[in-house]
Every structure is written in structure tokens, then in C-alpha cells.
C-alpha positions, -999 to +999 in steps of 0.1 A: -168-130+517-186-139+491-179-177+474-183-179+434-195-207+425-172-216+397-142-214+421-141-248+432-161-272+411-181-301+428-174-314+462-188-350+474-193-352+513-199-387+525-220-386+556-240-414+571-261-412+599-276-435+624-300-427+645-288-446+675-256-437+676-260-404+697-240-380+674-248-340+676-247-318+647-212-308+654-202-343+653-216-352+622-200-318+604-165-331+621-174-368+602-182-352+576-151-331+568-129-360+576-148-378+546-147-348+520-129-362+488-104-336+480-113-310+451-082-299+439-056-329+433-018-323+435-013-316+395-014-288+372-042-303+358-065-307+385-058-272+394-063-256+364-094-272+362-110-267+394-097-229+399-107-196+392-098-164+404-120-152+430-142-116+426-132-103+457-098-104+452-099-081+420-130-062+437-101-053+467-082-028+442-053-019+474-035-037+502-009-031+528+026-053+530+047-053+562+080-061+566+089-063+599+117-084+618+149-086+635+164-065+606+148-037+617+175-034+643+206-024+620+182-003+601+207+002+578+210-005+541+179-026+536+162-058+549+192-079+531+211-066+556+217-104+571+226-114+541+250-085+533+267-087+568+289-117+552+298-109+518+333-100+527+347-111+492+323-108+467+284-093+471+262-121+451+229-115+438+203-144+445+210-156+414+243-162+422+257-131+396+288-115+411+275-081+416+309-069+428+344-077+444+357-070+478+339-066+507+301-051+506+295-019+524+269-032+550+301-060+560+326-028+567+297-013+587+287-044+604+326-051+615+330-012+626+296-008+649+290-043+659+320-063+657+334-094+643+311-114+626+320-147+645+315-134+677+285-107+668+263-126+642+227-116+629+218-139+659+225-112+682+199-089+665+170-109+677+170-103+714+172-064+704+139-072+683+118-058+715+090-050+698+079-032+731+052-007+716+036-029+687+002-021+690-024-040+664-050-020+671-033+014+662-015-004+626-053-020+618-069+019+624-042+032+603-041+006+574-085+012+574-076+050+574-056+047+546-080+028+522-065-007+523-086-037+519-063-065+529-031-068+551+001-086+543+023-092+568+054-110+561+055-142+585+089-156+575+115-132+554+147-150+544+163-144+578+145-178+588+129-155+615+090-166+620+072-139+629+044-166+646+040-187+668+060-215+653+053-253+658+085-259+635+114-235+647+127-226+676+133-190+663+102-173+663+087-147+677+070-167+705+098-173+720+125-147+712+127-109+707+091-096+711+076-127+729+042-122+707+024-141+684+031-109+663+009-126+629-017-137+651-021-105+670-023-088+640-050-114+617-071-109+651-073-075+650-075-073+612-101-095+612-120-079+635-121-047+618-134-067+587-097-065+570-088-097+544-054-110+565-031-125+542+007-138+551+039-137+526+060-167+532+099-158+517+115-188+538+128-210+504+157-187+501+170-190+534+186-220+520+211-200+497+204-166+520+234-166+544+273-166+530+291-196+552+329-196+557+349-205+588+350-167+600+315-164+605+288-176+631+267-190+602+289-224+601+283-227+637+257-259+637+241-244+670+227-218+647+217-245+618+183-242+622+183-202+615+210-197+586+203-234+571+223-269+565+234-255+532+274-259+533+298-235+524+295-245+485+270-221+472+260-237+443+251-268+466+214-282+459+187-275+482+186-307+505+153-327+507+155-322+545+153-284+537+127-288+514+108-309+537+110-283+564+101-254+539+068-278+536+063-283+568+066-243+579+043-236+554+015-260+562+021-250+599+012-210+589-017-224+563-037-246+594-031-226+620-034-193+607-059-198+576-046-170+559-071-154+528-041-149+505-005-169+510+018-146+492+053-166+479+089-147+471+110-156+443+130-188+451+100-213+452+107-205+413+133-223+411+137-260+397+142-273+433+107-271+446+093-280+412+076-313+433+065-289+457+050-265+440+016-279+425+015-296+460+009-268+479-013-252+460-036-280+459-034-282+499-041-246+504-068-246+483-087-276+496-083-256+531-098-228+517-129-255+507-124-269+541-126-232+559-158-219+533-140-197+517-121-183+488-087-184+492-055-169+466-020-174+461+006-143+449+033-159+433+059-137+409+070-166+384+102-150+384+123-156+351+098-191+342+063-199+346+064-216+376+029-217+384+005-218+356-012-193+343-046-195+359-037-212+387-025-181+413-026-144+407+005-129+389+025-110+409+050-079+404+076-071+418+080-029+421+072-030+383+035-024+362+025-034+332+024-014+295-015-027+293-044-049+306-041-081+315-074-096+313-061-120+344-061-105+377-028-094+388-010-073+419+020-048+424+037-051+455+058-018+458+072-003+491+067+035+505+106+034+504+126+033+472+154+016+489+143-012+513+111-028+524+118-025+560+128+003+583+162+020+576+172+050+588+184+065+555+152+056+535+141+082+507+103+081+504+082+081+474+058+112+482+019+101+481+009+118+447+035+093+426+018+065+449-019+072+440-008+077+404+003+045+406-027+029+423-051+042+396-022+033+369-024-005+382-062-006+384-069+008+347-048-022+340-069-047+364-048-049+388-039-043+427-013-023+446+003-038+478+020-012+492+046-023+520+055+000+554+086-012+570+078-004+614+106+003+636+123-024+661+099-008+687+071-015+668+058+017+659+054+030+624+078+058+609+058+092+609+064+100+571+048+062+564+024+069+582+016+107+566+014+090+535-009+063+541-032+092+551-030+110+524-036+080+502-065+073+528-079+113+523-079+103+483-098+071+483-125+087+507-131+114+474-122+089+450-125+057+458-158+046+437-134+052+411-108+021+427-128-002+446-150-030+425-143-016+393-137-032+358-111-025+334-124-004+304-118-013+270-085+007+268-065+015+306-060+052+289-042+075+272-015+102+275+022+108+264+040+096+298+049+053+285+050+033+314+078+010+317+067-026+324+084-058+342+099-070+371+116-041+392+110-017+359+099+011+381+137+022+389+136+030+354+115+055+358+125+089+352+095+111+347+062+114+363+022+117+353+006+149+335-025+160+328-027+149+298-019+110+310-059+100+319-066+061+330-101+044+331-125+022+350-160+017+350-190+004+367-225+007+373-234+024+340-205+051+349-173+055+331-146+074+350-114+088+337-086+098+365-063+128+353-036+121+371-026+157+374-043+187+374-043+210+343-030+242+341-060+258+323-086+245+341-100+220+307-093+190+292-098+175+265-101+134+270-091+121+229-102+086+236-142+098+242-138+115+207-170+103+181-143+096+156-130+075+183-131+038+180-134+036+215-162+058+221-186+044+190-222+044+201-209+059+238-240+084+251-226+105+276-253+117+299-231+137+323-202+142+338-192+158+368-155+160+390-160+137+423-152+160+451-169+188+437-206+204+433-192+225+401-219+221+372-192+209+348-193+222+306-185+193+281-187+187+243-180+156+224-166+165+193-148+141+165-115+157+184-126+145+215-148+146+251-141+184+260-146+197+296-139+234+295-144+244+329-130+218+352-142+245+389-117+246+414-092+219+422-107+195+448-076+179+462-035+177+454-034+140+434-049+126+407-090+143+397-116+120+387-147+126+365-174+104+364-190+098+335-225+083+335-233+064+299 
């Protein structure tokens, strides 16, 4: 991994030797690295000043998220599903809105197949988690097949679940349902295929995640230290001695794990952790100094800037954006349109809307993180998998197109308006045509991805028009269709960049010509 040198600004080590005192060279590095004068100090300031973005991060292009835990075991409804097993009155949104009155479905599903909620609580679920034919190596091969650069495994979800080896909670995969160090397994593997590990912390919700009245386990203070302190007021503050824990659990993952990216959910947003916030940013980071290496945070700034701008990469929530962002930013989207992990009524986005996307996001200078949710057994679903293969077959053709390219000085062009924000892709009603092209470049080569194939076998890119502002002073040299040995026809006219013989279709997703300039 390579380390800019702008990333970090100027480190002083103190070191001083004497010859008599018998240390080795490992010695002096450990004396050295207790005397390092932190970089990045505990302020916005600081770490605006002091941080950039790093290369490899952008260069990356596509990840894979995992959400995998004891709420695979339900499979029903979504990953919410602990939190939707005591809404009996009222179903509230994490924002406290009343979403609707009387009891939620996954409640009257709960009561009927599992039992009362006292006596059969989300609890139970965990020594079902048996995780009995999780296999690293297999997920690694198949996340490599499929294209991906990085791997995001969730380590805590809102359950209060760790999916580590937990110094700081008793409930953690160590010690109950699989038995493994399920993260560590998994960076180990990763790692040694030459994968960027990363881990999502979601843990600040679990304060306001679980509904508490006297008819339900989650009041018991046996189970305090999985559904929280938080009393059965739900618009109580969150309680220093949870936001101390929250710290502690985090630094915990950070030293022992030394993740490449630590990936935050919404409710470290919120005025609460304010204090927190800059604080752990400027830890993490002065790890990443400690480890040698570039490290990033993914952080959605839900609703507020949260984080400064310039200070983590932007992240978005199953939603793109209408243009570039000259900042590096990330999608994080699921294979399923209903849940991030495994449910047994999931409908599946097919893998042409899911390259579309990718090439969408990184005309735009972004990244995709695209989630799987496994099974409670630990394998993955079969269609997840097909998909991720397909994706995989794509990126093998295509993937000089993706991978350590720039932006271009327009993402493309096309009649199909993408919708952009914060879960903005439920909106959607239509998908790509032919006409709809996106751009990247490198290298002296310009490509632009149809993202369908047209009908007549030509095309007629507007945007590479002389007339065009665009194209002013652009010399095409050549242009051929990756995939394909086809000598390709083109004109540039006023009208546009003309290909009138595109050769036969080289695969079923979006068709990429490269255009060397």
C-alpha cells in the first residue's frame, strides 16, 4: 500500500541511543514509537490540517460489505428484525418518527413461531448462530472472483452482537454462537490474498436499538450489556457510561484488528457523541501512522455535517449522486433490495442494474460497496453468489475501465436522470439505455461505458462532438470495444463521435470503448 506523502504531515520521533546500554534494533523502534508526538490532535483543526484522502482508496473503484450475525437466524423481514420483535404498539424509525400504530408485523411473527417475547427474546437467537460451515477461504476466493478490492465485514451491527473476539463484551462471537474469531478469520485470509480488510462498527445505536417495557426480556438487567442501560423512556439521553463503552469497543476493534478503513452507521451523527467524534478520528489515524500505513474512515453525515468535509470519505447510503464530487466518496448498496442480511423472502437486484451502477458511481469518483448477507450456517446464498460472478466475468473485460481511473470532465450523458441522496435509489423507476454513456480516463485513454447495448449496432457519443465544449482540442486516435478484436468505424462530426459498426456484442452488461487521445 502505497503511503502519499501529503497524508500525514511531519512526524518527530525522539530516539536517543547509548551505546552501553545493550538495546537491539527492535528495542530502539519500540522506544521510539512510545516517544512519537502524535500527528493528528483531537480537533477539527488538526485534522483537517494534517489529512488527505489517500490514492488507493479512490484507485479501489469496488468493495464487498457483509452483514452477518445472529439475525440471520429469523431470516425474516430484514436485519432490524431485533429491533422489530418489540414494537408491539407503535413501529419507530431511528429517528424516533412513528412509522405506524399497532403492533409491527415481524412482533406478530415473532409471538406466533417463537413465542412470547419475555420468555423467547433475541437472546435466544445467538446459540442458533452456529456458523458451522463458515469458510474464509471460500468468501475471500469468491469476493477476488468477483472483482472486489476491499472487504467490509460488519463487526458490531446494532444487535450489540461483536462479531470478534471482544476484550469488552461478553457477547461476542468468541464465546457464543459460532465460537470464532469470525473478523479475524476473515482479515487473515483477506489479507493474505492481498484484499484491503476493513470493519463497519454500527454499535452507537444499540443505545436507542431495542424497545423496553415490562413484557419483554430487554428490561431484564441480566441482558444489560446486549440491549443497553437505556430505560424504558425512549427519548432518554445516551449515558456517558454508554458512550464510554461505545469508545472503548471501538478502540478494542481499531488496536487489535488494525482495520484499513473503519466504516461508521448513522447514530455517531448525532449530537451525543459530538465529543467523541473528532476523538476518534484522531486516534485511528495516528494508528494508521503508528502501523505505516494509510488508513480511512466511511462515515454517512446523516442529516448534519458531522464530520468535516475533508476529514473522512463521504458515504451513501443505497443512494448516488446527480454529478462529480471532486472528493472521494462511496455507495454502500446491498444485492438485496429489502435487507442487508440473509432473509428468506429477499428479491435480488439482477447483476446488469448492479454493474450499471458501479460504472454510474465511478464516472462520478466514487466507490460501490456492495453488501452479501450469508446464511446462519455460514455459507453464502447461491443467487449472491451468481451475481458476484457475473460482476466478477465483467471487470475481467472491463475493468481497466473501473480500477485507478479518474473522473472525466463530465461523468456522461444520456436521458435516464439519476436520482441522488440518501436511500434515493428506491426511487428509482427505470433503468439504463444505450443512449445513457459514463466516462473515465487514464493513461492517455478516454473510455465511455454504454451501459446497454444498442439496437442498431452504432452509436453516436454527443459529448465527443467538435462543436462540443467538452471535446475542444480532443485528438481521437482510435477507438476500439474492450472484449473484442472488431476493427471499429468512427467519425467525429460537429453532431458528435460516431461509431457505425459496434461488431458483435461481447458480453450482457454495460460495453466499453476505449478511446486513446
Amino acid at each position: 500500500m502505497k503511503i502519499s506523502k501529503h497524508f500525514f504531515g511531519p512526524i518527530l520521533i525522539i530516539s536517543i541511543l547509548f551505546s552501553c546500554d545493550g538495546k537491539n534494533e527492535k528495542q530502539v523502534a519500540q522506544s521510539s514509537s512510545t516517544n512519537q508526538i502524535p500527528v493528528f490532535e483531537p480537533n477539527w483543526e488538526s485534522i483537517k490540517k494534517n489529512y488527505k484522502d489517500p490514492e488507493w482508496f479512490n484507485d479501489s473503484k469496488f468493495g464487498i460489505f457483509i452483514h452477518w450475525g445472529s439475525y440471520s437466524v429469523p431470516a425474516y423481514g430484514s436485519e432490524w428484525y431485533p429491533r422489530q420483535m418489540y414494537m408491539d404498539t407503535a413501529n419507530f424509525s431511528a429517528q424516533l418518527k412513528n412509522l405506524g400504530n399497532g403492533p409491527t408485523e415481524i412482533y406478530l411473527h415473532h409471538k406466533k413461531k417463537w413465542g412470547d417475547q419475555k420468555t423467547f427474546g433475541y437472546k435466544d437467537f445467538i446459540p442458533m448462530f452456529k456458523a458451522e460451515k463458515f469458510d474464509p477461504v471460500s468468501w475471500i476466493d469468491l469476493f477476488k472472483k468477483a472483482g472486489a478490492k476491499y472487504v467490509i465485514p460488519v463487526a458490531d451491527h446494532h444487535d450489540g452482537f461483536a462479531m470478534y473476539k471482544s476484550n469488552t463484551t461478553r457477547w461476542n462471537a468468541m464465546n457464543m454462537g459460532p465460537k470464532r474469531d469470525v473478523l479475524g478469520e476473515l482479515f487473515k485470509e483477506g489479507r493474505k490474498q492481498g484484499l484491503i480488510m476493513g470493519a463497519s462498527s454500527h454499535y452507537a445505536f444499540n443505545w436507542s436499538f431495542y424497545n423496553k417495557k415490562d413484557h419483554f426480556d430487554t428490561v431484564d438487567p441480566e441482558y444489560a450489556d446486549l440491549y443497553s442501560k437505556k430505560g424504558k423512556d425512549v427519548t432518554e439521553p445516551v449515558s456517558d457510561e454508554f458512550k464510554d463503552l461505545w469508545w472503548d469497543r471501538t478502540v478494542d476493534l481499531i488496536d487489535n484488528y488494525q482495520p484499513d478503513i473503519l466504516w461508521f452507521d448513522f447514530y455517531l451523527d448525532i449530537p451525543d457523541f459530538e465529543a467523541y467524534r473528532p476523538k476518534i478520528a484522531a486516534y485511528y489515524y495516528n494508528k494508521g501512522i503508528e502501523w505505516g500505513k494509510e488508513v480511512v474512515i466511511n462515515d454517512k453525515n446523516l442529516y448534519h455535517e458531522a464530520f468535516p468535509e475533508g476529514t473522512v470519505i463521504y458515504d451513501l447510503e443505497r443512494g448516488k449522486l446527480p454529478g462529480i464530487r471532486k472528493l472521494p466518496w462511496q455507495t454502500d448498496t446491498s444485492i438485496g433490495k429489502n435487507s442487508w442480511g440473509y432473509v428468506t423472502n429477499e428479491e435480488a437486484k439482477t447483476a446488469n442494474s448492479l454493474v450499471d451502477d458501479l460504472v454510474d458511481i465511478v464516472s462520478k469518483n466514487g466507490n460501490l460497496l456492495l453488501n452479501v448477507g450469508p446464511k446462519p450456517d455460514g455459507t453464502i446464498p447461491e443467487d449472491q453468489k451468481e451475481t458476484l460472478l457475473q460482476i466478477g466475468k465483467w471487470l475481467k473485460t472491463n475493468g481497466e475501465a473501473i480500477y485507478n481511473t479518474d473522473h472525466w470532465k463530465t461523468f456522461g450523458e444520456g436521458p435516464t436522470k439519476v436520482i441522488g441522496g440518501y436511500m434515493s435509489e428506491h426511487n428509482v423507476k427505470e433503468g439504463f439505455t444505450a443512449e445513457d454513456i459514463r466516462f473515465t480516463q487514464k493513461e492517455g485513454k478516454l473510455y465511455a461505458i454504454m451501459l446497454d447495448w444498442p439496437s442498431d449496432g452504432k452509436i453516436n457519443i454527443k459529448t465527443l462532438g467538435s462543436d462540443s465544449g467538452y471535446a475542444k482540442n480532443l485528438d481521437i486516435k482510435s477507438v476500439r470495444l474492450l472484449g473484442s478484436s472488431s476493427k471499429l468505424d468512427f467519425n467525429q462530426t460537429k453532431e458528435g463521435l460516431l461509431v457505425s459498426n459496434m461488431g458483435e456484442k461481447t458480453g450482457d452488461f454495460a460495453h466499453v470503448l476505449e478511446i486513446r487521445i
